[in-house]
N, C-alpha and C positions, 0 to 999 in steps of 0.2 A: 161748604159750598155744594149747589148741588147741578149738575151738571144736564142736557139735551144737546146730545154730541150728533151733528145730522149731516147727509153728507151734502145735497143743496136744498135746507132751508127748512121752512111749515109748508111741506109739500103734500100732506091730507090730511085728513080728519083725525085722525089716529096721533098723529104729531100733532098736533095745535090740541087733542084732548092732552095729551102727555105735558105737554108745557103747562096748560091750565092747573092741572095735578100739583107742577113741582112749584107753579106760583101763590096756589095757594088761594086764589083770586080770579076775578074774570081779567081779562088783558087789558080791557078799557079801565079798570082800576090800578094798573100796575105803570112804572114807571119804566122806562130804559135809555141807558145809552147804547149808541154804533161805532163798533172800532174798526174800521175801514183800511187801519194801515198792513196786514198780508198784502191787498193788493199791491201796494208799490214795488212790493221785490220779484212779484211774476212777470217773467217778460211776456205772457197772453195776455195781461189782466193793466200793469204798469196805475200811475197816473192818470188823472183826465177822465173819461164817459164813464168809466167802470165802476169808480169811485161813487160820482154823482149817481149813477142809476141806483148804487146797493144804498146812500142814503137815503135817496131821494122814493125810496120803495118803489124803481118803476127796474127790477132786475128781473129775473124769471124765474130768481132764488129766494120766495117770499122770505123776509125775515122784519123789514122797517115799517111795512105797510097792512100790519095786523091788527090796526085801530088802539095801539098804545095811549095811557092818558096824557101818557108826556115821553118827548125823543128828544134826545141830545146826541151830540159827536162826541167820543172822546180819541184824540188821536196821541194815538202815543210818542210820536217822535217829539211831539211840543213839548211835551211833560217835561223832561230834564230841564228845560228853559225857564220853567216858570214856578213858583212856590210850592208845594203839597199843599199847603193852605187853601189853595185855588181849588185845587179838583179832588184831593184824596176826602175831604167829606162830603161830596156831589156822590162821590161812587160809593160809598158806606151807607147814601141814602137812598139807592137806587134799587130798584125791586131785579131789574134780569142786564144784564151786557151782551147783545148779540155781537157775537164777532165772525166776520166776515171771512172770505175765503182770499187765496191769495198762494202765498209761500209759507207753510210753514217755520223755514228757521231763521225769517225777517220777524219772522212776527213776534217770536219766541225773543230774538237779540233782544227786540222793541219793547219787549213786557219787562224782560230786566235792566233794561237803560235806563224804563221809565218807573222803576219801583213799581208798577202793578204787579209784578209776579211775587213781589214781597207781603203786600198786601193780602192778596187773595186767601190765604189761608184763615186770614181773621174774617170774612166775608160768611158767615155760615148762611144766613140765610139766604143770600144770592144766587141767582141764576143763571149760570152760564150755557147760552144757545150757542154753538158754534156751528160753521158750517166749512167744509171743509177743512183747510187750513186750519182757519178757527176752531174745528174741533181735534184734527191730528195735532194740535200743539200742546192739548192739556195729557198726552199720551207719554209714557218713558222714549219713546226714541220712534224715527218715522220709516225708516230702511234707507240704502242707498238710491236705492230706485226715485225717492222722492227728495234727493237733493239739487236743489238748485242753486240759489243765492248760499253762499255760504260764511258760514259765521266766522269771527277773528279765531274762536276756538277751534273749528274743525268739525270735524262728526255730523251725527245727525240727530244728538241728543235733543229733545225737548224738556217739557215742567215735569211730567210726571206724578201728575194730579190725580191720574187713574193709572190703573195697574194692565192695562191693554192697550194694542195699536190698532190702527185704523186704516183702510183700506180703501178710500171713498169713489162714489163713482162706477160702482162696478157695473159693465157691462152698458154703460154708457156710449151710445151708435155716434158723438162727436168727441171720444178720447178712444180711439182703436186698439191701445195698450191694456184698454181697465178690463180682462175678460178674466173671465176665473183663471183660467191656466195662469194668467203673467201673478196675479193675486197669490194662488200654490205657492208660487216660486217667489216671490216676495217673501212670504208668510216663514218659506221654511228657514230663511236667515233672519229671522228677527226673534230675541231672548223671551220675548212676554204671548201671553195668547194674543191675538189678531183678529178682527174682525174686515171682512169684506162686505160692503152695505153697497149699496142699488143708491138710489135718489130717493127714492118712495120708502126710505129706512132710516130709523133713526138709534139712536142708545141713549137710555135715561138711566142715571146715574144717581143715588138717592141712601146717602151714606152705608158708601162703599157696595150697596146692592144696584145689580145689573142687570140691567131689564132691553132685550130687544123691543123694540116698538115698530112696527114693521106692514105696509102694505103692498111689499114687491116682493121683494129676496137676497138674503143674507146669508155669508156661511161665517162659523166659526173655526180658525186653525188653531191645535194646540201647538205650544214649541216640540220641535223634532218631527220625524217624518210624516207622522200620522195627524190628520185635521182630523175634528169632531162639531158635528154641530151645524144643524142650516135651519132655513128657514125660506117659504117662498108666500 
């Protein structure tokens, strides 16, 4: 699987070349579904408008509204109700999964209640667009700092699909918390290197190689005191 981990959405040219890249194809050739269920577990985000706006590509997080040749839903809480037979070869034939922002370890429960986290491994040539949430859940673990809804298990574990965490948001003027400092200080309790992205930032993922993609500013922390690594 190959991954565009972004913190909200195809917010320039730079990302939507990057996605082109990892598709393979122009977008109007390519297929996708929308997994919309992180939102349910944030209490900013919940149920209702939020949902419709990120399907319906009228959010301010381009991700549904990139002129796809074909969009579906796939919502994971249905999944356990209804056969594999139904959806597990819809998603095997689909060219990218944009998934949505929300809570990360709703979405994470949700990917293993509903067998996609099972899946995904066999998926290679697949695309996975995240955007927030969507994209800290394919990371080993997300810190304290970003727990919310919390899981039967505990922690703040995620999939662990890639070997970094994520920090999204940063420096964003309607989240007061996301500024470099409270980032540091995240950064320095979390086991894996960590990346803090802007909106205008993305990370392409392209077996196992790791590629900033970037029109604003990013830093990289390594584990322990010392960060290393920006980008503006």
């Amino acid at each position: 699987m190959r991954f565009l981990l972004t913190s909200a959405g195809i917010k320039n040219a730079s990302i939507r070349a990057a996605l082109v890249d990892l598709l393979g194809k122009p977008i109007a050739e390519s297929s996708a579904l929308c997994i919309p269920t992180a939102m349910y577990g944030h209490p900013m985000v919940g149920p209702g408008a939020g949902a419709w706006r990120f399907i319906t590509g009228r959010s301010a997080e381009p991700m549904c509204e990139l002129g796809w040749k074909s969009l579906g839903v796939l919502e994971l809480t249905a999944l356990p109700s209804i056969d594999e037979e139904r959806w597990v070869p819809l998603v095997r034939e689909t060219d990218v999964l944009l998934v949505a922002g929300g809570d990360a370890l709703y979405l994470c429960h949700w990917m293993r209640q509903s067998g996609l986290a099972d899946l995904l491994p066999l998926l290679r040539e697949t695309v996975w667009v995240g955007l927030s949430a969507g994209s800290m859940v394919t990371t080993p673990c997300i810190g304290e700092d970003f727990v919310g809804w919390k899981p039967p298990t505990g922690g703040d574990r995620t999939l662990g699909m890639v070997d970094f965490s994520i920090f999204p948001h940063l420096d964003n003027p309607d989240l007061p918390y996301n500024t470099l400092a409270h980032a540091e200080k995240w950064a320095a309790g979390m086991p894996v290197p960590a990346y803090a992205i802007d909106d205008q930032t993305a990370i392409k993922v392209t077996d196992g190689t790791v590629e900033v993609v970037s029109e604003g500013h990013w830093k990289l922390f390594t584990p322990g005191p010392e960060a290393s690594g920006s980008g503006s």
